[in-house]
BAKOL-959885 format. One line per field, with one value per residue (C-alpha): x, y, z; residue number from 1. Coordinates in nm, 3 decimals. Each point is the difference from the previous one (the first is absolute). Example, Ala and Ser with C-alpha at 12.3 -4.5 7.8 and 13.67 -1.06 7.14 Angstrom:
east	[1.230:0.137]
north	[-0.450:0.344]
up	[0.780:-0.066]
num	[1:2]
***
This chain:
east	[12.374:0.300:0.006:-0.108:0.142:-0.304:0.131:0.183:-0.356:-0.180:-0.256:0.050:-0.254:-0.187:-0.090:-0.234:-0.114:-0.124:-0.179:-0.155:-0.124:-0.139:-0.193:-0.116:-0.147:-0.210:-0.097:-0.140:-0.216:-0.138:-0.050:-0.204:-0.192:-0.131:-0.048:-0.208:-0.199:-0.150:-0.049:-0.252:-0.148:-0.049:0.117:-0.047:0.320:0.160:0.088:0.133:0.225:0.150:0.052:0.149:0.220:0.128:0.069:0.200:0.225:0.029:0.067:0.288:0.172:-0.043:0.137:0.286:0.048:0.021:0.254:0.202:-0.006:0.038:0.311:0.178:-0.055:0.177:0.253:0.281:0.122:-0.282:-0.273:0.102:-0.139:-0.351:0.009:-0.029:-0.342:-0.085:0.058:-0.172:-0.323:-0.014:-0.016:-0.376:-0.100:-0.021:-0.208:-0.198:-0.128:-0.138:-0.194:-0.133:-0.163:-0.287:0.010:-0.064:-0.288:-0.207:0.025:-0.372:-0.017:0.238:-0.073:-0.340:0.097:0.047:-0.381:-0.241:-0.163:0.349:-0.125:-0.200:0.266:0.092:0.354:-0.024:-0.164:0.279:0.262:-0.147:0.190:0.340:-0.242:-0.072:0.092:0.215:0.210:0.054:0.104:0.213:0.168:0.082:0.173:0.236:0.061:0.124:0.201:0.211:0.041:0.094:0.229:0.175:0.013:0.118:0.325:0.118:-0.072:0.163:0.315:0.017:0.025:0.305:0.191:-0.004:0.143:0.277:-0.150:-0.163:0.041:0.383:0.113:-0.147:-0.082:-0.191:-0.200:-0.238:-0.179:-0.170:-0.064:-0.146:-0.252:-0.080:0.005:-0.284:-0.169:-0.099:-0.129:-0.242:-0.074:-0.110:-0.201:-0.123:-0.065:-0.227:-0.207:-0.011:-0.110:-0.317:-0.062:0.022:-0.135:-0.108:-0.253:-0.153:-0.192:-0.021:-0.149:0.290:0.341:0.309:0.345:0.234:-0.130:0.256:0.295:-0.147:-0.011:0.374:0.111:-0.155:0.164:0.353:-0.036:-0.168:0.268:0.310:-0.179:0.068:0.357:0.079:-0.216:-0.032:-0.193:-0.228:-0.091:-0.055:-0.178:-0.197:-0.114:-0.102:-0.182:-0.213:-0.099:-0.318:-0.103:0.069:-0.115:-0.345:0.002:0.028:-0.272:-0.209:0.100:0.011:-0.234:-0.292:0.070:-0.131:0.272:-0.213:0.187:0.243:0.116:0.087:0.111:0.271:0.072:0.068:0.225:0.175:0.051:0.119:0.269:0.164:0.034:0.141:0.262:0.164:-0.019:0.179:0.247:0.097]
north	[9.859:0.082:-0.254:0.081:-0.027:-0.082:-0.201:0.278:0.155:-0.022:0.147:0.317:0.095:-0.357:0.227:0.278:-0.285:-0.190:0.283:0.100:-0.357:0.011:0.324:-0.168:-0.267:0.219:0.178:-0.305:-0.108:0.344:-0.023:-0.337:0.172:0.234:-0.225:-0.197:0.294:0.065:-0.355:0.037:0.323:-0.125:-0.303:0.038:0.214:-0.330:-0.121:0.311:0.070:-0.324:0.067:0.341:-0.143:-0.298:0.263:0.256:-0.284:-0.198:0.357:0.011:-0.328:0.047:0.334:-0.113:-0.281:0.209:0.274:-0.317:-0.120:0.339:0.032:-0.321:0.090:0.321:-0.113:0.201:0.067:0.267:-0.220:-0.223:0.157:0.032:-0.335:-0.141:0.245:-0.181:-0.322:0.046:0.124:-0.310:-0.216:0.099:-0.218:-0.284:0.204:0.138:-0.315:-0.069:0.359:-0.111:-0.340:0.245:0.158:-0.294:-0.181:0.356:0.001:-0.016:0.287:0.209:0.001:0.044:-0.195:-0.359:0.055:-0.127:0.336:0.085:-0.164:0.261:0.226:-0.038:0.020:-0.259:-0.231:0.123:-0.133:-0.363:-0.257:0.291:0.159:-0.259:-0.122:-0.298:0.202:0.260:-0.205:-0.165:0.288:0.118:-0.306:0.064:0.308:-0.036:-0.309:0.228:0.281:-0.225:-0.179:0.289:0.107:-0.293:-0.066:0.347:-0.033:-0.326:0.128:0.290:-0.170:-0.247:0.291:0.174:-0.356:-0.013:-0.295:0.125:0.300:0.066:0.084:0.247:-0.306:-0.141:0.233:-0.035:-0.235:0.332:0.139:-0.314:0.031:0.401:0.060:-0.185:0.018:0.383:-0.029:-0.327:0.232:0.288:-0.233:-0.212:0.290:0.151:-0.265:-0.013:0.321:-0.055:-0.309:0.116:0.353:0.130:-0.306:0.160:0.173:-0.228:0.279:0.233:-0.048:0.181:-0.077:0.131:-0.083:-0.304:0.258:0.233:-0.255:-0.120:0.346:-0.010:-0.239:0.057:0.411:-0.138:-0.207:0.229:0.262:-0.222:-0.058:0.375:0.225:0.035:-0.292:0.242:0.211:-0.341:-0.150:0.324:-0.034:-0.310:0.012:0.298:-0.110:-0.161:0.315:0.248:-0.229:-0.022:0.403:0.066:-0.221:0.192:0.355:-0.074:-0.213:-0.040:-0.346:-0.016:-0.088:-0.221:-0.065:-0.277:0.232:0.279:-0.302:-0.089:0.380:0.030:-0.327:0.151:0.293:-0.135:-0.227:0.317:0.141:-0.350:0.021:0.337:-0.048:-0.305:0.193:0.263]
up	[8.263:0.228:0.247:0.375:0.339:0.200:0.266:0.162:0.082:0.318:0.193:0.144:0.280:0.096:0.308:-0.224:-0.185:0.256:0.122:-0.340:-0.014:0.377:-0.149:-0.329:0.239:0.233:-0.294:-0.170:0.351:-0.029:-0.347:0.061:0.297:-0.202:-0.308:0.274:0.078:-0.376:-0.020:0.250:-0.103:-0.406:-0.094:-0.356:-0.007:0.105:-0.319:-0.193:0.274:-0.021:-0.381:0.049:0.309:-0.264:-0.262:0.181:0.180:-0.348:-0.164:0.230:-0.028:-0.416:0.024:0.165:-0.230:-0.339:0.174:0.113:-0.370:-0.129:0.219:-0.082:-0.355:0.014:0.241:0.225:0.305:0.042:0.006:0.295:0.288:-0.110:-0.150:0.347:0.017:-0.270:0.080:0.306:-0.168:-0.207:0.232:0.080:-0.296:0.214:0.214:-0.321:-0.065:0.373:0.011:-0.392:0.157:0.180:-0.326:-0.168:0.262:-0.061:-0.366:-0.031:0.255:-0.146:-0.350:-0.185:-0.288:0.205:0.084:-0.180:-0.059:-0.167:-0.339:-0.050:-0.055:-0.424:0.113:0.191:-0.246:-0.275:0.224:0.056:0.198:0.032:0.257:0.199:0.405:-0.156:-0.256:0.283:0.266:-0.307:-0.115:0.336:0.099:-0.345:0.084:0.337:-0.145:-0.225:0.273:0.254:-0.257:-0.032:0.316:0.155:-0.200:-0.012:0.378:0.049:-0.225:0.145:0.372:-0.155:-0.122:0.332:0.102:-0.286:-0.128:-0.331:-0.238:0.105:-0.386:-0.208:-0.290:0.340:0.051:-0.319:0.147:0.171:-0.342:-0.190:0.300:-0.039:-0.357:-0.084:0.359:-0.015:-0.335:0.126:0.318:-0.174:-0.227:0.281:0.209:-0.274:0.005:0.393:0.012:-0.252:0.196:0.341:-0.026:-0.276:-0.060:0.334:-0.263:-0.287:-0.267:0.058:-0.187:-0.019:-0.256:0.222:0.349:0.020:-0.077:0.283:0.289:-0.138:0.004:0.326:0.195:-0.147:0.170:0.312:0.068:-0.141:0.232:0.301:-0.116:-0.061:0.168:0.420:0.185:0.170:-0.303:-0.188:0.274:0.065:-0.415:0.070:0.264:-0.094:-0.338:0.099:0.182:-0.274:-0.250:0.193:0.046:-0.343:-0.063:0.202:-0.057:-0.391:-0.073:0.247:0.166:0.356:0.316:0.277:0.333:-0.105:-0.258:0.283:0.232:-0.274:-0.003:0.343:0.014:-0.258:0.159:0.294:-0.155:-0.217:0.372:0.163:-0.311:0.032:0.394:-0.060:-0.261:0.240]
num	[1:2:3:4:5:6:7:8:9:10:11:12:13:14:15:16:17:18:19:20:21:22:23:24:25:26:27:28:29:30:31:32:33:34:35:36:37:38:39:40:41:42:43:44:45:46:47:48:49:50:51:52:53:54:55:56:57:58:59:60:61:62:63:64:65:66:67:68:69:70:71:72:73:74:75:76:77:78:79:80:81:82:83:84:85:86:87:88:89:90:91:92:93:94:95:96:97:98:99:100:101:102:103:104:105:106:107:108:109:110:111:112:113:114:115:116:117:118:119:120:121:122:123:124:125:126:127:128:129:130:131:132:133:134:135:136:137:138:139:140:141:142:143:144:145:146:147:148:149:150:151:152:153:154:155:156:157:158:159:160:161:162:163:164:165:166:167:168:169:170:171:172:173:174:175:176:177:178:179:180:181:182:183:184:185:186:187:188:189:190:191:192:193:194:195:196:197:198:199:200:201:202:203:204:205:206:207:208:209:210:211:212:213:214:215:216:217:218:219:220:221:222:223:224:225:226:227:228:229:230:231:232:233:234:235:236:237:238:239:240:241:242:243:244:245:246:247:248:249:250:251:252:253:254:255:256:257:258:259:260:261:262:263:264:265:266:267:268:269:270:271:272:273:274:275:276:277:278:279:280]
***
């Protein structure tokens, strides 16, 4: 790995920044007005939403974390600029773990099989104490040990470098390797078993060998899509997922929309228009 140059770098335009950032916040009050708003109209959806807000973020962060691997195994020049994207994205893992503790308080909510009417399923009963709150709660807490492991000295390595104080010869920087190699095989292994814990146990009788693989594949394109494709065609994806996702449920398959469903819609709507008035 050639060695690089990083403390020559700086930030460009603290000026757009600051603005995106001003625009992330009102976006996020909005985004807890409305959240407020289906509270009150069914708060049973409560609980899911805080599941599906936890995995998107943490989807993120992880995302970022295996590219930022990826890249300092590969090495180069090339790789520099979106390594800082990267690095960025990881540190949501901190953050991961505060949007998993609502998670983790509606377990019993959230999934059927932490009920005591979740016996009765055979898979369930198969599994014994593996599906069980304790384990769970356990294996969550060793998962995000190894991510944020990971993420904190390549982080923390990263930030001395910049400084001149650590990785300035190419026999240095291994220590960045020693870290990677083995950390994206453990995250797509840990990840696998995240995503049978987290969401595929929502329905404890259905299984799937590669739906690990799928949400890894996942989060590494989410996140290279943010690093390589526009911001507003990115965010615009984003955004409108839910809403397609919910139309094609009820064009193809029957599934009824009540009036938070078209509230969401319209929110939706709404913020594509905010973000290419904001682009132009």
């Amino acid at each position: 790995m050639a060695v690089m140059d990083t403390q020559t770098l700086s930030t460009i335009d603290s000026t757009g920044i600051g603005r995106l950032q001003t625009r992330g916040l009102i976006a996020a009050v909005l985004g807890l007005v409305v959240g407020g708003v289906g509270v009150l109209m069914d708060r049973s959806q409560l609980a899911p939403s805080l599941l599906i807000a936890f995995w998107f973020c943490n989807g993120l962060g992880l995302g970022s974390l295996a590219l930022l691997m990826l890249q300092h195994m590969t090495g180069g020049q090339w790789g520099l600029v979106s390594r800082r994207i990267y690095e960025a994205g990881a540190r949501m893992l901190p953050l991961s773990v505060l949007f998993f503790l609502p998670v983790a308080f509606f377990t019993t909510t959230i999934y059927v099989w932490a009920r005591p009417e979740g016996h009765a399923f055979h898979a369930v009963e198969h599994r014994g104490a593996y599906m069980s709150v304790q384990w769970f709660l356990i294996r969550a807490a060793v998962y995000f040990a190894i991510w944020l492991f990971c993420m904190w000295n390549l982080d923390k390595w990263s930030a001395a470098q910049d400084r001149g104080e650590t990785a300035t010869t190419e026999a240095d920087t291994r220590r960045f390797r020693v870290v990677s190699a083995p950390g994206l095989l453990i995250y797509v292994l840990s990840m696998s078993l995240a995503s049978v814990d987290w969401t595929m146990s929502l329905n404890p009788e259905w299984y799937s060998t590669i739906y690990g693989l799928i949400q890894v594949v996942g989060q590494g394109l989410m996140v290279y899509a943010i690093g390589h494709l526009s911001p507003l065609l990115v965010g615009i994806g984003l955004l409108t997922q839910p809403a397609i996702a919910a139309a094609i449920g009820w064009l193809a398959y029957g599934e009824g929309l009540d009036a938070l469903d078209v509230l969401g819609m319209i929110a939706i709507g709404a913020a594509v228009v905010l973000a290419r008035t904001s682009e132009r």
